[in-house]
C-alpha positions as CSV (number, residue, x, y, z in Angstrom):
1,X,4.1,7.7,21.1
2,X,3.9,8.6,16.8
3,X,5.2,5.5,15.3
4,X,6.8,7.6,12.5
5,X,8.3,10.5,14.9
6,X,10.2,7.7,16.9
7,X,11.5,6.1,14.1
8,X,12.8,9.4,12.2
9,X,14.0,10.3,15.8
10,X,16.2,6.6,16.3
11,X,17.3,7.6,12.4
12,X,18.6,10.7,13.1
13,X,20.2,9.3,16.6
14,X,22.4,6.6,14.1
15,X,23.1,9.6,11.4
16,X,24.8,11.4,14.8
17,X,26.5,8.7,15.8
18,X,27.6,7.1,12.4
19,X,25.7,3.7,12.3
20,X,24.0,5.5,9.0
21,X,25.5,7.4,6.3
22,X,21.9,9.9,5.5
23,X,19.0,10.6,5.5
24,X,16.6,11.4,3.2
25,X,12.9,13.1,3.7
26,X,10.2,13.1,1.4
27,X,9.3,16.8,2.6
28,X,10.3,19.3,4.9
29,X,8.8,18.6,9.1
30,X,6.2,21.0,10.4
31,X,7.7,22.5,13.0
32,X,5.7,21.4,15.4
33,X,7.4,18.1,14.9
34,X,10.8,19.6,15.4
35,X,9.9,21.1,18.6
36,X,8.6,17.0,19.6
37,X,12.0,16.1,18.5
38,X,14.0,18.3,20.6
39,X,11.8,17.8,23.6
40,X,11.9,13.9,23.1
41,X,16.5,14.3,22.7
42,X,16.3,16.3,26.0
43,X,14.1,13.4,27.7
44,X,16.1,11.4,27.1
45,X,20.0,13.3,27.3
46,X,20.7,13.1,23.6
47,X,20.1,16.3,22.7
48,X,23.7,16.7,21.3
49,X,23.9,13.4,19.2
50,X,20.2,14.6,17.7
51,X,22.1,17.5,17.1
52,X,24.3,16.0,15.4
53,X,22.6,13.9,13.5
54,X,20.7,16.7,12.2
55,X,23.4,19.2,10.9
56,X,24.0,16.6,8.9
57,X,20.5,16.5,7.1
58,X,20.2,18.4,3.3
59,X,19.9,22.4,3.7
60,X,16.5,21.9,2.0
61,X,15.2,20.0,5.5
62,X,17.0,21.5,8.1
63,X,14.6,22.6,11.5
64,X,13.5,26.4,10.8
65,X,15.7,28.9,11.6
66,X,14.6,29.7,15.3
67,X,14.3,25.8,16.0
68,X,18.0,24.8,15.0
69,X,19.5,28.1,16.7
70,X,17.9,26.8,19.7
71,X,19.4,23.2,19.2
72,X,22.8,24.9,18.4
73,X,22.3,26.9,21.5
74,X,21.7,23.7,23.4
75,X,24.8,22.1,22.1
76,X,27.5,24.4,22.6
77,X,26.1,24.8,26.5
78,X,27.0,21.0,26.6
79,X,30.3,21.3,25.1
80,X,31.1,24.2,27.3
81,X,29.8,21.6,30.0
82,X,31.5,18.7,29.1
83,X,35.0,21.1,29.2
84,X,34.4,22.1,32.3
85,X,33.7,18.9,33.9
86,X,37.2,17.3,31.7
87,X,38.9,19.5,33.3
88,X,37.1,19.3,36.7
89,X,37.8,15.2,36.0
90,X,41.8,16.1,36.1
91,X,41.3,18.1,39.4
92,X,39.6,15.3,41.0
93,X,41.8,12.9,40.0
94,X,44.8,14.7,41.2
95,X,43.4,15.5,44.6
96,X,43.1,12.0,45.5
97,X,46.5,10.8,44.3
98,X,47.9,13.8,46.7
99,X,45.4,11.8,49.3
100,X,47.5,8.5,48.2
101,X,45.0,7.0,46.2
102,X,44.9,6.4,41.8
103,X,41.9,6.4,40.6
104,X,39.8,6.0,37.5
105,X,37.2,8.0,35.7
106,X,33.7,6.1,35.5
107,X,31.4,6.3,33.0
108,X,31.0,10.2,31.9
109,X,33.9,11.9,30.8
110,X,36.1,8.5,30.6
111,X,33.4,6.9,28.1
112,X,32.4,10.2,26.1
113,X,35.7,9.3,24.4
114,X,33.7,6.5,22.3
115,X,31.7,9.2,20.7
116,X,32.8,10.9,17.4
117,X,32.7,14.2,19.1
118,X,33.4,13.3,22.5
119,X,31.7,16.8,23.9
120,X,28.5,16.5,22.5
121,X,27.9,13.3,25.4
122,X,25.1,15.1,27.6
123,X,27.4,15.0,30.8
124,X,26.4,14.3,34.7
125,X,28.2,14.2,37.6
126,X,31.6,12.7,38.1
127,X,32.3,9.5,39.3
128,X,35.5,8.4,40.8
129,X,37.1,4.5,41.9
130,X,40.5,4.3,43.7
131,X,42.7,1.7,43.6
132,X,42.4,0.4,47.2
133,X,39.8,-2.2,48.8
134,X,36.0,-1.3,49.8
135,X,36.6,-1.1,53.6
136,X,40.0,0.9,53.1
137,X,38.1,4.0,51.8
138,X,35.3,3.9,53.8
139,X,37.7,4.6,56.8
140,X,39.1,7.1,54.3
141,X,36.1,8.8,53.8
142,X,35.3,8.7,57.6
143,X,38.5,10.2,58.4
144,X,38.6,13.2,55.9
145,X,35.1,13.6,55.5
146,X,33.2,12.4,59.3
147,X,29.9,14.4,58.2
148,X,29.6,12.4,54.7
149,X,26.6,10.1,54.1
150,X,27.3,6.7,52.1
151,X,25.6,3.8,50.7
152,X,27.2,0.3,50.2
153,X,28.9,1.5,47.0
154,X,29.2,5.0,47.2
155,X,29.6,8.4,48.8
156,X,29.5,12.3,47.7
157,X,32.4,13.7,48.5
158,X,32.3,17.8,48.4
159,X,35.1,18.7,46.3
160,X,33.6,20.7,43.8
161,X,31.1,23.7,44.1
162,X,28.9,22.9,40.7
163,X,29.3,19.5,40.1
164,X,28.6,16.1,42.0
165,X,31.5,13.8,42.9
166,X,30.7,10.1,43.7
167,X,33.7,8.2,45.1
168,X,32.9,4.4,44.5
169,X,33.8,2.0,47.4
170,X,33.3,-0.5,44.3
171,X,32.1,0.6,40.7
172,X,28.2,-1.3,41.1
173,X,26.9,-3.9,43.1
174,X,24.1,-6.5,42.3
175,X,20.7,-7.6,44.6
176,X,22.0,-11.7,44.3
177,X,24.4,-11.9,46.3
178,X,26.5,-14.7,44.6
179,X,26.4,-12.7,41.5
180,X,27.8,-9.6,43.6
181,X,30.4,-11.3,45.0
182,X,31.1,-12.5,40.9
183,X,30.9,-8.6,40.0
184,X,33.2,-7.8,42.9
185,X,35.6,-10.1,42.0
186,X,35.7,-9.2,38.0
187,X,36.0,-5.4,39.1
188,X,39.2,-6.2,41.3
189,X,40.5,-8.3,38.5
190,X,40.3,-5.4,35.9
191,X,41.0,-2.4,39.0
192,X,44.8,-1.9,38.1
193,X,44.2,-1.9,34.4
194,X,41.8,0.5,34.8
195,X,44.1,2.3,37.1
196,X,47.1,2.3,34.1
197,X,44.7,3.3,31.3
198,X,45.6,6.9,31.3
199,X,44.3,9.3,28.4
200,X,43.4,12.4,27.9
201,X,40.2,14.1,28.1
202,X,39.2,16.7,25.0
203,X,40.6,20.1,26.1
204,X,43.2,19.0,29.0
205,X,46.5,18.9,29.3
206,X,47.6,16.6,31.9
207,X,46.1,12.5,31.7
208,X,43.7,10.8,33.9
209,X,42.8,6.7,34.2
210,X,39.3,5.9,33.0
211,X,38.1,2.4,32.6
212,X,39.1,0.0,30.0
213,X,37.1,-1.5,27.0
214,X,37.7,-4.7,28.5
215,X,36.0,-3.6,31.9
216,X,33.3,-1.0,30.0
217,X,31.8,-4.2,28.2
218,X,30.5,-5.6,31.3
219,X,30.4,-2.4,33.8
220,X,27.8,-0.3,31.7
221,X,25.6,-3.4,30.8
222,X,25.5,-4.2,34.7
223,X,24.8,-0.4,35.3
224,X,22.5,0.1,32.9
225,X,20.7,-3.3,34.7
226,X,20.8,-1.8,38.3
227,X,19.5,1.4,37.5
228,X,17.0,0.1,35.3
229,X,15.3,-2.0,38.9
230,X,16.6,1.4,41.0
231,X,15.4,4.9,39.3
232,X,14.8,4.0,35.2
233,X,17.1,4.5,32.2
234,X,17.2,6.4,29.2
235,X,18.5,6.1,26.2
236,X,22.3,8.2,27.0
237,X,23.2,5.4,28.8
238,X,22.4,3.2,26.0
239,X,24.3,4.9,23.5
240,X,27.4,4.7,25.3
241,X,27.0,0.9,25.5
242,X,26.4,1.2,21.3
243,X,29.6,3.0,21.3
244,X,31.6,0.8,23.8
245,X,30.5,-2.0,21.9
246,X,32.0,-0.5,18.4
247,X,35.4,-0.6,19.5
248,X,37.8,-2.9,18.1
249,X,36.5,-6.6,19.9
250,X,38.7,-9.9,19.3
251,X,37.0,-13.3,19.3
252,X,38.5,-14.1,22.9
253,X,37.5,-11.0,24.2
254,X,34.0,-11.2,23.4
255,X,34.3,-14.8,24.1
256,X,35.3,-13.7,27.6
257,X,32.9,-11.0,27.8
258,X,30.0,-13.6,27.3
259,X,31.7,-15.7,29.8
260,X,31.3,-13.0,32.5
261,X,27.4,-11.8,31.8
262,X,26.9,-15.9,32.0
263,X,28.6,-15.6,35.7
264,X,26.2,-12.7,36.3
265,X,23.2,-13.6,35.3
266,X,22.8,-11.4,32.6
267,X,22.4,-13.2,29.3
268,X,19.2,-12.7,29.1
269,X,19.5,-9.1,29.7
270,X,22.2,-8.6,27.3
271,X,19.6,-10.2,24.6
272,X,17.1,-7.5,25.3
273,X,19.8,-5.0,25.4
274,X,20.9,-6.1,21.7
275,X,17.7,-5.5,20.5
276,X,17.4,-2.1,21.5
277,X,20.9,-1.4,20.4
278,X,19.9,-2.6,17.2
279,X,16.4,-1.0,16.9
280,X,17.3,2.5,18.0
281,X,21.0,2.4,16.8
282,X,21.6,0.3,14.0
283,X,24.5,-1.4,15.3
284,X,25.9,-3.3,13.3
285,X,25.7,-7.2,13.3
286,X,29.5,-7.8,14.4
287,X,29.3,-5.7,17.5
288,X,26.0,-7.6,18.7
289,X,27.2,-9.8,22.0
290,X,24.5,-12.1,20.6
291,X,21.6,-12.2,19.5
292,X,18.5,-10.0,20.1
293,X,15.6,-11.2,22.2
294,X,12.5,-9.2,20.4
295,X,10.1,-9.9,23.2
296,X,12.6,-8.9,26.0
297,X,13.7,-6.2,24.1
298,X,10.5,-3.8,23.0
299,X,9.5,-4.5,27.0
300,X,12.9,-2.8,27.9
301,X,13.0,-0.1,24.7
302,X,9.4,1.1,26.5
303,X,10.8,1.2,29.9
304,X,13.4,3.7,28.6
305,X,10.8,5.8,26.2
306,X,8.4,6.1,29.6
307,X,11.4,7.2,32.2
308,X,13.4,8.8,29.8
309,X,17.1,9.4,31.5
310,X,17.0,8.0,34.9
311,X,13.5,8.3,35.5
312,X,13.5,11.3,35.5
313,X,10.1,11.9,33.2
314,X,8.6,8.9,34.5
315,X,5.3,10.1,35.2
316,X,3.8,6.5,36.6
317,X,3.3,8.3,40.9
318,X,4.2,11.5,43.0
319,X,7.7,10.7,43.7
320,X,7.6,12.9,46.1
321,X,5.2,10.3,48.2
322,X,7.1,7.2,49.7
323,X,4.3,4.8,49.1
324,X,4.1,5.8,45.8
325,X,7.7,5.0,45.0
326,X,7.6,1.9,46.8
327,X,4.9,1.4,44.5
328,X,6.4,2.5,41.4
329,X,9.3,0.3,42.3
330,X,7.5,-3.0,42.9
331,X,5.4,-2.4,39.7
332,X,9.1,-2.0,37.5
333,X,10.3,-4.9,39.3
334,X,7.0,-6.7,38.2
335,X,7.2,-5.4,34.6
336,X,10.7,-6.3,34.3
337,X,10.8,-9.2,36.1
338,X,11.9,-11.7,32.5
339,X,14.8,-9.2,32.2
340,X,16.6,-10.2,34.8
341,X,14.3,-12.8,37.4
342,X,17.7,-13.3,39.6
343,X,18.1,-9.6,40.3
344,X,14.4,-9.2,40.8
345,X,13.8,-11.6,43.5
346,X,16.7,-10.6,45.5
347,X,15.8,-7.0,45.3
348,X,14.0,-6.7,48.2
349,X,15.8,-8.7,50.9
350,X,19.3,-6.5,49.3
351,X,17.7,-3.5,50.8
352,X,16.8,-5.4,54.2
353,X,20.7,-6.2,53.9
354,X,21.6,-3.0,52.5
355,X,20.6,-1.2,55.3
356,X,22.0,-3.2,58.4
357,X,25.2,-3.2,56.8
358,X,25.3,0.3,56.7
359,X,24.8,0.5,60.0
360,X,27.2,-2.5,60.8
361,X,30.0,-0.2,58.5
362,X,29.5,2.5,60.8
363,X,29.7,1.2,64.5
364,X,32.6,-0.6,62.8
365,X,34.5,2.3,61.8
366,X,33.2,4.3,64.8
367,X,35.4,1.5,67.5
């Protein structure tokens, strides 16, 4: 990839966010760079902090005419997105506290609030964790919904007729299992917190619980790790850790934030994710968890340039071919193997496990 276009395209992600103040250019872009631009934002599901980042730029260098009406056009369809999912989000939410379960908002709409405008976050699906233990909503979910599929963590419940709603048994899960059991624990510790943490979303009137800063510190790291081994990352999910990480951080909280990615594992991870955070984004030097790993860190910052936002335009095999995305698994795990080496030799005997206790879950619920 152009050396110079990614690093006017990270520039213009930190002018959108507010890691830099402006940006200067020595002459107007072709256009033909513009439209590389835009493609590379929509890759990777940052089309409206792009956006943002460029309104800001001098009239004199603005994207021809017909290029930023098309980028404008592209971000007010993710605003109108965004509102409709916020208020889908308070629907949701409502439904299953008439079920008898709180619940918090995930990810998405709960940590779009970090962004300066929180509607310009490229929005997915909606993701949902009740206050009650993992085997308690399982036999929920059996109950109200018999036909539903789930995995360990997860299932889709059909509430919604545009938009995907995951309801998490538990928020993640990791391949070791003694650092799964760690995660579990710290998400049941930090469950009721989340639960009470009520706001609300940009355009609603009634509040909702989304997830802590406490929690988000160590939740999207761990997410960004697992989907990184599963499907790929991009760079949206990265920015939200950027932004999580700008809020207000004492001493003994990131002391204790530190404390739990040494529990998990995930030091060394969080090194290569501080290096990205400070190569694409700027951040500054007092958010950093610690310090950057450089080596670590350009092997993960080309992982997310190649997949772009979950994989999606990771052209490395025919998903469509199970051998070739057994393949393209094993040769991630490979590649990223110094990321996280805990994660990546338990990786394969997880799914072993994974799947006869799926089975076990449902001749259990099934007596």
């Amino acid at each position: 990839m152009n050396e110079t276009l990614l690093s006017f395209f990270f520039k213009l992600i930190q002018l959108g966010i507010g890691t830099r103040e402006s940006l200067q250019l020595e002459t107007p872009l072709p256009e033909s760079t513009w439209k590389e631009l835009l493609t590379l934002a929509r890759k990777q599901a940052v089309t409206g902090i792009v956006m943002d980042g460029i309104l800001k730029l001098p009239a004199e260098y603005l994207p021809p005419a017909p290029i930023k009406l098309k980028g404008i056009q592209q971000l007010l369809r993710i605003e109108q997105l965004n509102r409709r999912l916020n208020g889908e989000a308070v629907q949701v939410s409502e439904f299953l506290q008439a079920e008898g379960y709180a619940c918090t908002i995930l990810k998405g709409q709960g940590i779009a609030r970090y962004y300066p405008n929180p509607l310009h976050r490229m929005p997915g699906d909606i993701d949902v964790w009740p206050d009650a233990e993992p085997d308690v909503l399982r036999k929920y979910v059996h109950t109200r919904f018999p036909d539903k599929e789930w995995t360990l963590h997860h299932t889709h419940l059909p509430l919604l007729d545009e938009t995907e709603v995951e309801l998490h048994f538990q928020p993640s899960y990791m391949y070791n299992p003694v650092t799964n059991r760690r995660l579990l624990a710290f998400c049941r510790k930090h469950r009721k917190a989340c639960t009470g943490n009520r706001v609300l979303l940009e355009g609603t009137d009634r509040p909702v619980a989304v997830a802590t800063d406490t929690f988000n510190r160590v939740y999207v790291l761990q997410h960004i790790l697992r989907h990184l081994f599963d499907e790929g990352i991009g760079l949206r999910q990265l920015t939200d850790y950027a932004l999580a990480l700008r809020k207000e951080m004492t001493p003994a909280e990131k002391e204790e934030t530190l404390q739990t990615l040494h529990q998990l594992n995930m030091e060394g991870f969080a090194e290569a994710v501080m290096y990205v955070l400070q190569t694409v984004f700027a951040l500054e030097p007092e958010f950093l968890l610690c310090p950057p790993d450089e080596k670590k860190g350009k092997l993960l910052l080309e992982e997310i340039l190649e997949g772009g936002n979950f994989g999606f335009y990771d052209r490395r095999g025919d998903k469509r071919n199970l051998a070739n995305k057994v393949k393209k698994r094993a040769h991630r795990f490979l590649r990223v193997l110094s990321l996280a080496p805990s994660e990546a030799v338990w990786s394969f005997l997880f799914f072993i496990r994974a799947f006869f206790q799926r089975r076990w879950h449902r001749i259990k619920l099934s007596n």
